[in-house]
VOLUMDO-35390 format. One record per residue (C-alpha): chain; residue in three letters; x, y, z. Coordinates in nm, 4 decimals. Each point is the difference from the previous one (the first is absolute). Example, Ala and Ser with C-alpha at 12.3 -4.5 7.8 and 13.67 -1.06 7.14 Angstrom:
REM residues 2
<r cadena="A" residuo="ALA" u="1.2300" v="-0.4500" w="0.7800"/>
<r cadena="A" residuo="SER" u="0.1370" v="0.3440" w="-0.0660"/>
REM end
This chain:
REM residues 218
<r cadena="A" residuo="UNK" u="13.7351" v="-8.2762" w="-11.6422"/>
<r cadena="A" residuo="UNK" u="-0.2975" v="0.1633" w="0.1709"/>
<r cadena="A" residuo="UNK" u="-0.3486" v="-0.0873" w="-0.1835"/>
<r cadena="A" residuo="UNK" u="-0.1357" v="0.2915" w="-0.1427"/>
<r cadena="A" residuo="UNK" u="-0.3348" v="-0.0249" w="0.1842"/>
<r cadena="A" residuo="UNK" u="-0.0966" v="-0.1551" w="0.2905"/>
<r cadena="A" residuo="UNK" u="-0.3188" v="-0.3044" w="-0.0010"/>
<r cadena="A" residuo="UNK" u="-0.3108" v="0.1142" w="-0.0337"/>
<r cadena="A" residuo="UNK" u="-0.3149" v="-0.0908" w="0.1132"/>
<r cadena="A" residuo="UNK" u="-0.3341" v="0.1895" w="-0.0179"/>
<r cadena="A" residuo="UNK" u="-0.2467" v="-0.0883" w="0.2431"/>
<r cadena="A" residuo="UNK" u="-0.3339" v="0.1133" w="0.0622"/>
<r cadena="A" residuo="UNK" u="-0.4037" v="-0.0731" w="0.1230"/>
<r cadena="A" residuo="UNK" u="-0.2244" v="0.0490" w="-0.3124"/>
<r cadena="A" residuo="UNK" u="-0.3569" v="-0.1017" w="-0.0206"/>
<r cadena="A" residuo="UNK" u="-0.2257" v="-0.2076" w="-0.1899"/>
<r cadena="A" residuo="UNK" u="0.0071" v="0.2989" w="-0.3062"/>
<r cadena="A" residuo="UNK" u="0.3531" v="0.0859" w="0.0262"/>
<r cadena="A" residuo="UNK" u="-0.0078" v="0.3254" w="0.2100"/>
<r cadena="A" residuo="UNK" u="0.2334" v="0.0312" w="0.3111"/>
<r cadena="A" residuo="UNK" u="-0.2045" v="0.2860" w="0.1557"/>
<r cadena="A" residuo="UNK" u="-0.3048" v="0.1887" w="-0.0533"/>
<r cadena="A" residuo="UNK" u="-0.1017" v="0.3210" w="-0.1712"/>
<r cadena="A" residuo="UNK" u="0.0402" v="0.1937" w="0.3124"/>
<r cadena="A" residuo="UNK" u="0.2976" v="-0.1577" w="0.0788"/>
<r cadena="A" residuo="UNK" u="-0.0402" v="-0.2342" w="0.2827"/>
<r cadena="A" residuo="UNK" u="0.2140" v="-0.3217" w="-0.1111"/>
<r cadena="A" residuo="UNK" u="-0.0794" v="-0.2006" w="0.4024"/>
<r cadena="A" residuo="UNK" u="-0.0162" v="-0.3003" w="-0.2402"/>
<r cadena="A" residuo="UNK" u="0.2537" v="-0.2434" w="0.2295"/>
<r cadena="A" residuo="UNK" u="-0.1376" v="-0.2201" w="0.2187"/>
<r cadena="A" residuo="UNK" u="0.1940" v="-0.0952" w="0.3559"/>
<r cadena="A" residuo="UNK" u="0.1173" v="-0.2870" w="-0.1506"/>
<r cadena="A" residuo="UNK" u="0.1077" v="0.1645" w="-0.2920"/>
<r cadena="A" residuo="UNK" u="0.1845" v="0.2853" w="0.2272"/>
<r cadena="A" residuo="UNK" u="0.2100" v="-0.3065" w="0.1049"/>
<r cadena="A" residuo="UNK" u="0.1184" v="-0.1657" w="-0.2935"/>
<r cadena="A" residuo="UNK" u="0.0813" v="0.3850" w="-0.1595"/>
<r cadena="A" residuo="UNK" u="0.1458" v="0.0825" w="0.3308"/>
<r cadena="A" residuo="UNK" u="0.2265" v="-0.3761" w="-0.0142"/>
<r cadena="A" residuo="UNK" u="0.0937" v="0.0824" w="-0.3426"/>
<r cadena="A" residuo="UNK" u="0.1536" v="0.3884" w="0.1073"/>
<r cadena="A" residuo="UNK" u="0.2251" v="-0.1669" w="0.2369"/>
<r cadena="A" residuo="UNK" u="0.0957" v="-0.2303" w="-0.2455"/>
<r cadena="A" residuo="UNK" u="0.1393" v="0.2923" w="-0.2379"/>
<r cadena="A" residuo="UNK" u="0.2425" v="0.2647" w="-0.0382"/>
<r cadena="A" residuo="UNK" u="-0.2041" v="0.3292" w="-0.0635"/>
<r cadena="A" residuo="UNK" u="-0.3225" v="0.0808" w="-0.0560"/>
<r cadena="A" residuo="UNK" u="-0.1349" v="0.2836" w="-0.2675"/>
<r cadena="A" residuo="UNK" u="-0.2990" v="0.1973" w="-0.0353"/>
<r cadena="A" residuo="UNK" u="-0.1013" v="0.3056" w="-0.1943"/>
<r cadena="A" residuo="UNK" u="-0.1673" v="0.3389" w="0.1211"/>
<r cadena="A" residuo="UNK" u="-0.3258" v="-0.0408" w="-0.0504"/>
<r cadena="A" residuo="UNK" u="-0.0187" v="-0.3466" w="0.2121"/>
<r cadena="A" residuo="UNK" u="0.1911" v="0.2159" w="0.2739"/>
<r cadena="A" residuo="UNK" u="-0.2378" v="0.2305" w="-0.0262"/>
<r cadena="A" residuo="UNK" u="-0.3493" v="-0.2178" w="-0.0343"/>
<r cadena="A" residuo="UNK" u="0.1788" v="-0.2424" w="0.2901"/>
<r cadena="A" residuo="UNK" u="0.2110" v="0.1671" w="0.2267"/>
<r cadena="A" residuo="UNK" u="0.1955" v="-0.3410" w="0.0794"/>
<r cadena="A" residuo="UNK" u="0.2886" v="-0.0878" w="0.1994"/>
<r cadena="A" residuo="UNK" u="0.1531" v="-0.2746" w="-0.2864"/>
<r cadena="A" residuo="UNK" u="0.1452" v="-0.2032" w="0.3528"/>
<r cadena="A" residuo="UNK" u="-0.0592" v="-0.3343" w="0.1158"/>
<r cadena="A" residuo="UNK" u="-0.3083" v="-0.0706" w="0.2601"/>
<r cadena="A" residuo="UNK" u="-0.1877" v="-0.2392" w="-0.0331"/>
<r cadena="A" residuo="UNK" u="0.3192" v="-0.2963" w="-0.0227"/>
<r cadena="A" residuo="UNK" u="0.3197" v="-0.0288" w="0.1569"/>
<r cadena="A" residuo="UNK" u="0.2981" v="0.1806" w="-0.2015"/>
<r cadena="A" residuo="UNK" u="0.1514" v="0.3161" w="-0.0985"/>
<r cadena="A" residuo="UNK" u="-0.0626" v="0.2737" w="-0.1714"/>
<r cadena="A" residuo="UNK" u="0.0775" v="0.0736" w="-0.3672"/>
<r cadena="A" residuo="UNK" u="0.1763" v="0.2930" w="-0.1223"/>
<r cadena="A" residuo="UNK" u="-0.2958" v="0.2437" w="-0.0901"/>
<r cadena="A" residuo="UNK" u="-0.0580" v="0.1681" w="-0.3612"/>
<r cadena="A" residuo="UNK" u="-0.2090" v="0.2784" w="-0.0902"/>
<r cadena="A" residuo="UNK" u="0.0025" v="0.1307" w="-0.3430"/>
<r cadena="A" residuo="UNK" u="-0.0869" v="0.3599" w="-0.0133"/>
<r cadena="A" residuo="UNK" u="0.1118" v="0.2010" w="-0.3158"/>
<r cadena="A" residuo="UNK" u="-0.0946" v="0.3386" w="0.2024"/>
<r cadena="A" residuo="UNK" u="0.0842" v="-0.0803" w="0.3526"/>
<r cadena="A" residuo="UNK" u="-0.3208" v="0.0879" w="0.1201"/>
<r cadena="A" residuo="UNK" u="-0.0519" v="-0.2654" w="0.2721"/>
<r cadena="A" residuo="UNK" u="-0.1205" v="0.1362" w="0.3019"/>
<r cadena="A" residuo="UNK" u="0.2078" v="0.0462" w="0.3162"/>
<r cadena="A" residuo="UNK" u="-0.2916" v="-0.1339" w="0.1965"/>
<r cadena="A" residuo="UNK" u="-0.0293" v="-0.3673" w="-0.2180"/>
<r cadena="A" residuo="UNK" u="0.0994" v="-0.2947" w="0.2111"/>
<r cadena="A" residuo="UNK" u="0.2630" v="-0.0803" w="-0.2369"/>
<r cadena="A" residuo="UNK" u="0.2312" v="0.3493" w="0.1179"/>
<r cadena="A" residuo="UNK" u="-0.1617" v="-0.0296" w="0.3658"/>
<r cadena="A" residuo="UNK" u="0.2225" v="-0.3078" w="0.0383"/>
<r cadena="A" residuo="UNK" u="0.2704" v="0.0332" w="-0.2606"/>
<r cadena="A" residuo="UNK" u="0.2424" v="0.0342" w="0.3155"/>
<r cadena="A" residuo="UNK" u="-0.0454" v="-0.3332" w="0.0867"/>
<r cadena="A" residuo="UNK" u="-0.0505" v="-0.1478" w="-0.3437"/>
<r cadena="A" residuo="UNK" u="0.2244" v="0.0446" w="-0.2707"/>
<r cadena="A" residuo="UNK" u="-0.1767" v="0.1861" w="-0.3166"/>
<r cadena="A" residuo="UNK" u="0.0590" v="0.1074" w="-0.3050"/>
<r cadena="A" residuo="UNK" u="-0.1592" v="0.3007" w="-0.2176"/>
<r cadena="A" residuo="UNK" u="0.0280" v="-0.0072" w="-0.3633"/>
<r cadena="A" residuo="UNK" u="-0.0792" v="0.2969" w="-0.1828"/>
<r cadena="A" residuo="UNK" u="0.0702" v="0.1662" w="-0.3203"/>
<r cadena="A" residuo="UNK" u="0.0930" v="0.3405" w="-0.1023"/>
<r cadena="A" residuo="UNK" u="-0.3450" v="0.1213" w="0.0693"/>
<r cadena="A" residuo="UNK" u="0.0719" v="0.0342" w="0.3392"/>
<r cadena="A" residuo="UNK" u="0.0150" v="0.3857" w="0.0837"/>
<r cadena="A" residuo="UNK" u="0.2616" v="0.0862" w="0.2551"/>
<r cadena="A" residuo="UNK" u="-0.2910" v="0.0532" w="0.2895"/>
<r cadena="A" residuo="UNK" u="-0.0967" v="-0.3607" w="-0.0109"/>
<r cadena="A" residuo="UNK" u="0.4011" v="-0.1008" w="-0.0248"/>
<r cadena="A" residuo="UNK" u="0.0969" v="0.2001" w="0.2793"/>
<r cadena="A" residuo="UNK" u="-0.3285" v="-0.0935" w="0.1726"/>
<r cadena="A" residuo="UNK" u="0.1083" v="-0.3886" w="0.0013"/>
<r cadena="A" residuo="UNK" u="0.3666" v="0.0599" w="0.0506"/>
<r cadena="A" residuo="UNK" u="-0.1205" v="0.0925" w="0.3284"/>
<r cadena="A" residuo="UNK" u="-0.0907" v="-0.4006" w="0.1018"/>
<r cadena="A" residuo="UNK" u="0.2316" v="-0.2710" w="0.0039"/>
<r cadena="A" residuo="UNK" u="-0.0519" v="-0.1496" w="-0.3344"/>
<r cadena="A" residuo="UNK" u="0.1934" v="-0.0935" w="-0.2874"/>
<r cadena="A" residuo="UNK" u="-0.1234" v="0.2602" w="-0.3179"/>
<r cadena="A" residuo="UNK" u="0.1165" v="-0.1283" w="-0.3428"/>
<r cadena="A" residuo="UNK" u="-0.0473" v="0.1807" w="-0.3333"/>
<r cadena="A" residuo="UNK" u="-0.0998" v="-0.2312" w="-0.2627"/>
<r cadena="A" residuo="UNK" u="-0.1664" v="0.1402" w="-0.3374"/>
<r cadena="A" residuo="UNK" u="-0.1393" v="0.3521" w="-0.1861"/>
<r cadena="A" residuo="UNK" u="-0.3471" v="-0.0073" w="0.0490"/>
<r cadena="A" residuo="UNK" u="-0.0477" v="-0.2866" w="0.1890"/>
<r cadena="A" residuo="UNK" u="0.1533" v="-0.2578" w="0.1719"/>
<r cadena="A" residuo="UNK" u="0.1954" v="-0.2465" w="-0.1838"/>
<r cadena="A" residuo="UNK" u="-0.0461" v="-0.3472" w="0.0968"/>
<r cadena="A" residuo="UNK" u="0.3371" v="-0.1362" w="-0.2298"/>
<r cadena="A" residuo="UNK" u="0.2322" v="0.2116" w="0.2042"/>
<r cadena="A" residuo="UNK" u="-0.2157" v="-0.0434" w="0.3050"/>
<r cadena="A" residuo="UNK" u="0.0342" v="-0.3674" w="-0.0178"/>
<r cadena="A" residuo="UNK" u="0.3655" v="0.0010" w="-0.1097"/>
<r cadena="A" residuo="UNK" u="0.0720" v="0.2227" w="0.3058"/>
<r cadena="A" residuo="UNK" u="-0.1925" v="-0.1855" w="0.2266"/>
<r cadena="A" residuo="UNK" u="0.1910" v="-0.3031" w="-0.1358"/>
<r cadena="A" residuo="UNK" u="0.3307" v="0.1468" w="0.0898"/>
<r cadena="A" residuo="UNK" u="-0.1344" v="0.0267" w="0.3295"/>
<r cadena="A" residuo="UNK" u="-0.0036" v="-0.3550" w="0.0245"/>
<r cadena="A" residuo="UNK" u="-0.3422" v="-0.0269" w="0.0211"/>
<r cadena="A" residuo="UNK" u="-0.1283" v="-0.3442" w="-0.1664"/>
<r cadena="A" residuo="UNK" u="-0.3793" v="0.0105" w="0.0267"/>
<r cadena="A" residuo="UNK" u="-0.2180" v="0.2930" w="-0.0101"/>
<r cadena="A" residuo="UNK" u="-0.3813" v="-0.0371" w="0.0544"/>
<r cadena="A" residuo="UNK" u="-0.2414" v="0.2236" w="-0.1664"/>
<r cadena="A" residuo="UNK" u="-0.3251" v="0.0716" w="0.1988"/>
<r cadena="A" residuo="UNK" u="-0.0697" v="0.3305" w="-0.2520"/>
<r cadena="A" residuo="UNK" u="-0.3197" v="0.1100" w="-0.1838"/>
<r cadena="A" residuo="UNK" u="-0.1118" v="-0.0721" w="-0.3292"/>
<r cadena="A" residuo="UNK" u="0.2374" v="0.2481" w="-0.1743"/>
<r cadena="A" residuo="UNK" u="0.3193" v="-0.1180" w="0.1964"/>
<r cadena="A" residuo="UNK" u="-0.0749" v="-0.3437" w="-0.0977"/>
<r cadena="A" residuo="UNK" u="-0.0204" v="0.0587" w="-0.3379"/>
<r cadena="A" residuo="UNK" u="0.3268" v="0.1864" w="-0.0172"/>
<r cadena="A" residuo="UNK" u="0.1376" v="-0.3017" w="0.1052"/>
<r cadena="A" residuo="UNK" u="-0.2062" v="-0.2241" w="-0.2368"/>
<r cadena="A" residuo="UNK" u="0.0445" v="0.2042" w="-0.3565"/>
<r cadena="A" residuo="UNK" u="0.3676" v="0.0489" w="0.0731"/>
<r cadena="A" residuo="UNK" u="0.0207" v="-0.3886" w="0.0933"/>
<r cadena="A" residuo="UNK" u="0.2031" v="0.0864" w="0.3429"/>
<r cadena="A" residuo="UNK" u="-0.1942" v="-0.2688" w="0.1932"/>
<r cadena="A" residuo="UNK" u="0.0800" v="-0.3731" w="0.0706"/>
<r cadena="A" residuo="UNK" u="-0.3270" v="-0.1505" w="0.1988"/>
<r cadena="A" residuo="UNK" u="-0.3181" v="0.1222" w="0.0650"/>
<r cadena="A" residuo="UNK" u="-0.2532" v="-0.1413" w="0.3062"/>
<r cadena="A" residuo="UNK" u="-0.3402" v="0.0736" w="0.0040"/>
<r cadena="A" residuo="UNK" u="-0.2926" v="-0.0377" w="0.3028"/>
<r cadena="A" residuo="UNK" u="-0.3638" v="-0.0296" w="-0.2373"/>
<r cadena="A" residuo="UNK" u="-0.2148" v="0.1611" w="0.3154"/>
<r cadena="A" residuo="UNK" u="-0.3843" v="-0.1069" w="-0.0135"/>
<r cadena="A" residuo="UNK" u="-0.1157" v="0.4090" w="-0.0822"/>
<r cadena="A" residuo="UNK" u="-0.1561" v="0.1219" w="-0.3422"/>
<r cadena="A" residuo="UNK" u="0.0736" v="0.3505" w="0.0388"/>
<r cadena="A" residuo="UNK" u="-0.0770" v="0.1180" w="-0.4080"/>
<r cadena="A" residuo="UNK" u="0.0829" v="0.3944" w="-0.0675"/>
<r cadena="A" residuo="UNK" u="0.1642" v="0.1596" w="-0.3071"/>
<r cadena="A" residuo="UNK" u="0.2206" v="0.2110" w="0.2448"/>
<r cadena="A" residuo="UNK" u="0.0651" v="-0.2886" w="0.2372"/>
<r cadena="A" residuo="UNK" u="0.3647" v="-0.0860" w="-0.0055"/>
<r cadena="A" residuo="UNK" u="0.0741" v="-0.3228" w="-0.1669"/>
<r cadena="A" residuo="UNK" u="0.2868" v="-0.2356" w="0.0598"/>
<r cadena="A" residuo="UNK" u="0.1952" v="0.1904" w="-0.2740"/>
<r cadena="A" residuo="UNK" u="-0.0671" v="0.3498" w="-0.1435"/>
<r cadena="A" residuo="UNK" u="0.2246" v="0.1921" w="-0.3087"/>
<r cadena="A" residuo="UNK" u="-0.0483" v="-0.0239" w="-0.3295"/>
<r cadena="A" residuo="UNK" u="-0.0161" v="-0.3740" w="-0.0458"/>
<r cadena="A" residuo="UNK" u="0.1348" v="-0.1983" w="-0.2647"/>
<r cadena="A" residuo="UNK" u="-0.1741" v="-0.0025" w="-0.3066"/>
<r cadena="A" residuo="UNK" u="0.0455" v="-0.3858" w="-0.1193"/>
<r cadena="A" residuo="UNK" u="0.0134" v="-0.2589" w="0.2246"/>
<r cadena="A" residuo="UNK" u="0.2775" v="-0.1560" w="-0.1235"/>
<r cadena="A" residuo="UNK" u="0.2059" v="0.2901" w="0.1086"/>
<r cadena="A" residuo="UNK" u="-0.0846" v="-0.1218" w="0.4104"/>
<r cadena="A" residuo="UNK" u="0.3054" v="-0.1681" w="0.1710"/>
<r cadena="A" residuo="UNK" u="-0.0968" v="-0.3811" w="0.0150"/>
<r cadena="A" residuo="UNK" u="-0.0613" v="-0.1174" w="0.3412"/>
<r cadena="A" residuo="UNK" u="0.0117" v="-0.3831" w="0.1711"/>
<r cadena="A" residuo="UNK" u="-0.2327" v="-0.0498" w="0.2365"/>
<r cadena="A" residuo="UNK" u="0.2136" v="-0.1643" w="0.2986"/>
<r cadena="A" residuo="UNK" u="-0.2408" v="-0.0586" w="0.2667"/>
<r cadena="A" residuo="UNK" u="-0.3496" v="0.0504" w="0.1402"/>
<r cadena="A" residuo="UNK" u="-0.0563" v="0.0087" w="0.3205"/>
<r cadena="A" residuo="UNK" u="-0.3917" v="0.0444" w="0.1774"/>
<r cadena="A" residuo="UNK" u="-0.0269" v="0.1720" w="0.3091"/>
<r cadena="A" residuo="UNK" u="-0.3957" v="0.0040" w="0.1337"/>
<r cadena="A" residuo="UNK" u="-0.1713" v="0.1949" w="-0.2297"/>
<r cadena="A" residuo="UNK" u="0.2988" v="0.0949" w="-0.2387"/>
<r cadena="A" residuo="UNK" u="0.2627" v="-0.1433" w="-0.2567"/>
<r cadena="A" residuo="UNK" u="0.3363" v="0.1153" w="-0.0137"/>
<r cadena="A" residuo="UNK" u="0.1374" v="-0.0197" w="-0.3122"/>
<r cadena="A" residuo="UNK" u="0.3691" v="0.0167" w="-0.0631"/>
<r cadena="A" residuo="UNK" u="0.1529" v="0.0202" w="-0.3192"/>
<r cadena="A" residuo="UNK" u="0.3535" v="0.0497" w="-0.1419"/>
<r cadena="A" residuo="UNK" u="0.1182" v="0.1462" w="-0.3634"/>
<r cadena="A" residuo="UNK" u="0.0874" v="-0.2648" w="-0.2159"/>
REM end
């Protein structure tokens, strides 16, 4: 019987006040050693999801570089399909394989657009992407672990709808303060704290001048 979603773990650098970049945008929060472990863990893992706006802020490549190990199956949720031709991600999508998820928002310039690279395009919600199907799909794909590096708002997707299984966190020495600064998870928020998923902290690890924190749901 195939699980309906795969394992989930969120993972991200936040600092001392909770924001994972700045008001501008600039999230260069990791540290080399940091790189490393992050970069150990991809290898470690199936896939590896982020949303838009993270694409967009970050340009990244999602591979493994700074350890020894392959490269996870790359996600990119994008309800519009508006991901530029020129991002890293579609630059090397030949040689890594990627997914698109999108909704049906997408218009058929953007589908036709990405139907022109070699990656896999899977519609999955109205409006917006949805992450039950998503995962379910991605879970008939025999993927087993997925690791979220997204925003705020793709982290608390996961969070409100309770999709996620372990979350690690690198506490980075930077007060960076800011209304509009982008915290560790945006959205609406629950409204009683008894309505938060109960998490077990499982280890904590310090590396120089930060703490890694890793903690699973209970």
């Amino acid at each position: 019987m195939v699980r309906s979603r795969p394992h989930v773990i969120l993972s991200a650098a936040v600092s001392v006040d909770g924001k994972i970049a700045t008001k501008t945008g600039d999230s260069k929060l990791s540290s080399k050693i940091d790189k490393i472990r992050v970069h150990k863990l991809r290898s470690k893992v199936d896939a590896i999801l982020i949303g838009r706006n993270t694409l967009q802020r970050d340009n990244p490549l999602l591979t493994v570089r700074h350890a020894k190990g392959k490269n996870p199956i790359r996600i990119v949720l994008d309800s519009k399909g508006t991901i530029p031709s020129t991002s890293k991600i579609l630059k090397t999508c030949n040689k890594i394989p990627t997914i698109i998820a999108v909704s049906k928002k997408i218009n058929q310039k953007n589908f036709s657009r990405l139907k022109q690279f070699p990656v896999e395009i899977i519609l999955v919600g109205e409006k917006k992407v949805n992450l039950k199907k998503l995962l379910f799909y991605l879970a008939r794909k025999k993927i087993k672990t997925l690791l979220v590096e997204g925003g705020g708002t793709i982290n608390w997707e996961f969070i409100k709808d309770d999709f996620f299984d372990e979350i690690i966190i690198t506490i980075v020495p930077f007060l960076i303060g800011g209304k509009k600064a982008i915290t560790l998870v945006h959205g609406n928020g629950f409204s009683l704290v008894v309505q938060s998923s109960k998490l077990k902290l499982r280890k904590i690890k310090s590396q120089r001048n930060e703490i890694v924190l890793h903690y699973s749901k209970i």
